[in-house]
N, C-alpha and C positions, 0 to 999 in steps of 0.2 A: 445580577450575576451570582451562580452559588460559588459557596466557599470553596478552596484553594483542596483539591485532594492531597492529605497527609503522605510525604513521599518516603518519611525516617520509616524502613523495615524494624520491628521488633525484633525480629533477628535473620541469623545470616541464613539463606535459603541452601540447602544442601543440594546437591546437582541431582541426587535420585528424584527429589522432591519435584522437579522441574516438569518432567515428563507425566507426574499424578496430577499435579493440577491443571498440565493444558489440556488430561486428555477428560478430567472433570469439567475444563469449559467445553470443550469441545463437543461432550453430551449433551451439557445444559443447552448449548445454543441446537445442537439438532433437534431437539426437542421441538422446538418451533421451526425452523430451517427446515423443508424434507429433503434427504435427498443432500447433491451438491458437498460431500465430504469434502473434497480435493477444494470446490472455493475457500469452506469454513480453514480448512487447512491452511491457506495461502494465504488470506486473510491475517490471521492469527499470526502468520509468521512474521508479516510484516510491523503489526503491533508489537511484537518480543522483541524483533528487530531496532524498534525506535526510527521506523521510517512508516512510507506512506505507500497506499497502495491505489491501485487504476482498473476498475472494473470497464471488459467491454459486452454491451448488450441490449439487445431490444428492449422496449419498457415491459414491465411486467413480470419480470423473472425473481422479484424477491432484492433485488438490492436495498433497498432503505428497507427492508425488515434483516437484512441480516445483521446491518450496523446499527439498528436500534437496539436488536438483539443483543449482542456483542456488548451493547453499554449497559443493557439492564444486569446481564450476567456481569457484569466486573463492576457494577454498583459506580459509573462514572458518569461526569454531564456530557450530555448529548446536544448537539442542534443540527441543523439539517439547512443546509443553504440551495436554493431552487435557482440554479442560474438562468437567466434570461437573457434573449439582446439588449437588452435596457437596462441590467444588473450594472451599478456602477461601483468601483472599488471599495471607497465609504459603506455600500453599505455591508461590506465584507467585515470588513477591521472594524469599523466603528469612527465616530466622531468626535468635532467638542460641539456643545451645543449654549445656547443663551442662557441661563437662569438666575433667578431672585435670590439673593443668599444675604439677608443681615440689611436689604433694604441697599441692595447693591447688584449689579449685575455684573455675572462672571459668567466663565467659562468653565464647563463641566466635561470630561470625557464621558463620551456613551458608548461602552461596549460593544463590537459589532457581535455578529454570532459564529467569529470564528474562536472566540474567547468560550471555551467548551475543551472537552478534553479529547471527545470524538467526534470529528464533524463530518457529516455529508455531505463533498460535494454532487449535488445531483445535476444530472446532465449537463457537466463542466463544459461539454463544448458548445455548447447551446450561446455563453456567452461571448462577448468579443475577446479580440487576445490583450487588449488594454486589463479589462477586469480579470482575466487569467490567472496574470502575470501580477497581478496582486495579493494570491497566498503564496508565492514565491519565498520571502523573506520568512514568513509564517512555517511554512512546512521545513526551510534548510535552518533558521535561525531563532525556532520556535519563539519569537517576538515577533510584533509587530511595531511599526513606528508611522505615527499619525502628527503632522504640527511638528516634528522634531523629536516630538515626545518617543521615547521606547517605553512599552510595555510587556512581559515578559509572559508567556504563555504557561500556564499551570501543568506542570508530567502529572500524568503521561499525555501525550499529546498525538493524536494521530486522525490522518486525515484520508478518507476513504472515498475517491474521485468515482462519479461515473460517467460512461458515457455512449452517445451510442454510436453506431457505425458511422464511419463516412459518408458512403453514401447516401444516408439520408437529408433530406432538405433541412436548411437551417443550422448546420452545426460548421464549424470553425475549427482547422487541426490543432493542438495544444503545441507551442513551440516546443522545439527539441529540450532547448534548457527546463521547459518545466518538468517532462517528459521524463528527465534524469534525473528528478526529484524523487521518483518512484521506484521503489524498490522492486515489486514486481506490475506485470501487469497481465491480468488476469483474465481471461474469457469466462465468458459466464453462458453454459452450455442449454440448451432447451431441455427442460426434461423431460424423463422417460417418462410414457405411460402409465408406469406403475407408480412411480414418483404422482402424477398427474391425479389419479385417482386417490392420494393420501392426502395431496393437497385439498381437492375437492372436500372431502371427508373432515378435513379441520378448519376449513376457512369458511363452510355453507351449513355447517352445523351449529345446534344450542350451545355446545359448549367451546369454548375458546380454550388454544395451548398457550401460555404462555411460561417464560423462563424465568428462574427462581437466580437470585446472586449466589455467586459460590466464590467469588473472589473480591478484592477491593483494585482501590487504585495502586496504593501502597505495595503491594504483591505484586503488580505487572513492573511496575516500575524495581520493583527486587528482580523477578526477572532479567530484565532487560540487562542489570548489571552482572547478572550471572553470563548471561550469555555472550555479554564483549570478553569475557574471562576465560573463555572456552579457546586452550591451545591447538593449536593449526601447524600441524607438520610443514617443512618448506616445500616438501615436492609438492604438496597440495595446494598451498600458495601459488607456485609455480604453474601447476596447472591451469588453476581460474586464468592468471597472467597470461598463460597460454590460447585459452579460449577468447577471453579478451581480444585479444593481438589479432588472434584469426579474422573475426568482425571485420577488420579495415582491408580493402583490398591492394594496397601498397606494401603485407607485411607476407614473411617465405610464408607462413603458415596456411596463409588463405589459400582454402580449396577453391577449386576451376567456379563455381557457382557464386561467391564473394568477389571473385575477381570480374566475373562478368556483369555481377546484376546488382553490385553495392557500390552505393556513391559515399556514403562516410558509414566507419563502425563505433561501436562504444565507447565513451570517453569513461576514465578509470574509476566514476563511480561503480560503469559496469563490474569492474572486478570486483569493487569493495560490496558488492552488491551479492554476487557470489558467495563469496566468503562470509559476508552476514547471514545472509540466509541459511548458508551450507552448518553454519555455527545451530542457529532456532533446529534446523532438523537432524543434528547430528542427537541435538538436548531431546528432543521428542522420542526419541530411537532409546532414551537411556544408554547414551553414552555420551564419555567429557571428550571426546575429539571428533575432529571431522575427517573425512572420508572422500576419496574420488563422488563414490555413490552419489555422497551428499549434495557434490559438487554437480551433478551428470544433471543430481533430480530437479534443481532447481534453475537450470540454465534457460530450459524455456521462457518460465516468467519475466524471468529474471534481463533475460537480454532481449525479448521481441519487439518492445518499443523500443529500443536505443540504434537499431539496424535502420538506417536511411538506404530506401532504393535506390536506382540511378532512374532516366527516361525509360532504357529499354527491361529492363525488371517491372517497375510499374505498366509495360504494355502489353509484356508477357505474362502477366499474372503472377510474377512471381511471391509469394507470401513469405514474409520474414520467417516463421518455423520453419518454412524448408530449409532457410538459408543455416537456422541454428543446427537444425539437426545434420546438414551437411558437415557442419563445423566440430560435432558431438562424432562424426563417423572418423573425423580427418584427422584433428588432434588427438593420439595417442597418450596414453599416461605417460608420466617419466619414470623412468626405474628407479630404485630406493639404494643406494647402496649402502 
């Protein structure tokens, strides 16, 4: 297991400072990324955030290189977990195992490879919901507890789920609770032609791109604490709550489309989910406060997995962004007085 990243900042990070260096990872990682700003973006957010993020998409589109990316740039440990139906929780977390010590046999803990600062999960639904529900504790309690034993996970700590569509054979939906664990959850879009031809260009050629560190651990983890410190007007508070609220179709707020086609809405992570977010990109914006804006831009991600259809939504095709963007047309801002 490598050593523990240094989490004391040498010093206190100024909030101008905030937005030059995510928008210095943000080159470094496109440097190898083509393309896909808006993923690296959301991505990112969710690391500053101090939560976890949910890629959806066919294979092939660059996910375990972004997050490889991402750790070479911020110079932290990486592992990469391949879920399978036969993935058993152990070998997530880790173990105790037999061994010889002093002419004596003990019990040793073996770190599994969630013991890392960035992990992959790759095609998390691939596994059963037993093994799922096994970075649960990991991602909300950043420890793990194996034997009774607690072991404490190393900051910064984050965990970058993928997975692919439903529809396809062999995958398993991720329960709601883990679901809620994720701060956003992200589509991961086909690219463009011209994207296409750049890829070609770096991946089939002699020479290989690869990303240079421009930060540590120690800095993201300054960040993160910048960022819970970032003031939040009430009305804007009020709003996320507001949006919130809308999700459920038992609350005045829900428009005609939540009341017909949603069986439950967001539980109050969603809000806090908002508001964290809304905080990471108010910092990027270069400025210390947040903003309806901030709030409008990150409602997608941010609430699309936490929207449960009913029967007749899932018949009618209806897709959770309509339902968000319905909810984005409906709720009005509050006046400031």
């Amino acid at each position: 297991m490598e050593a523990p990243v240094d989490t004391e900042p040498t010093a206190r990070l100024a909030p101008e400072a905030f937005a030059e260096r995510a928008q210095v990872i943000e080159r470094e990682v496109g440097r190898v990324i083509v393309g896909q700003r808006e993923l690296v973006r959301q991505t990112l957010t969710g690391l500053l955030a101090n939560s976890h993020v949910l890629l959806e998409g066919v294979p092939g589109l660059g996910k375990t290189m972004l997050v490889r990316t991402i750790a070479d740039v911020i110079d932290c440990a990486f592992n990469r977990i391949q879920f399978t139906p036969d993935l058993m929780p152990a070998d997530i977390t880790g173990t105790n195992i037999l061994i010889e010590e002093g002419g004596q046999r003990v019990f040793r803990f073996q770190p599994g490879p969630i013991f890392a600062n960035l992990v992959l999960a790759d095609e998390i639904n691939r596994a059963t919901p037993k093994t799922q529900s096994s970075l649960l504790e990991a991602m909300q309690e950043h420890q793990v507890t194996v034997a009774r034993q607690r072991f404490k996970l190393d900051p910064p700590f984050f965990v970058l789920a993928t997975q692919n569509p439903l529809e396809m054979e062999g995958t398993y939906p991720l329960p709601e609770a883990q679901l809620d664990r994720f701060i956003f959850k992200v589509m991961v879009p086909f690219p463009s032609e011209e994207d296409l031809v750049a890829i070609m260009d770096r991946t089939t050629g002699s020479e290989s791109v690869s990303a240079s560190k421009v930060c540590t651990g120690a800095e993201i983890v300054e960040m993160q604490r910048l960022a819970r410190a970032v003031p939040i007007a009430a009305h804007v508070t009020a709003y996320a709550v507001s949006i919130l609220a809308a999700t459920h179709p038992d609350q005045p707020r829900a428009p005609g489309l939540v009341r017909e086609y949603v069986r439950y809405g967001g539980s109050p992570r969603g809000a806090q989910a908002l508001v964290a977010a809304g905080k990471i990109y108010a910092l990027l914006d270069g400025r210390f406060n947040v903003s309806i804006d901030d709030i409008r831009a990150v409602a997608m991600p941010a609430l699309r997995h936490r929207i449960i259809l009913n029967f007749e939504g899932e018949a009618e095709g209806i897709t959770t962004e309509a339902i968000v963007r319905s909810i984005l047309d409906a709720v009005s801002a509050p006046t400031v007085e």
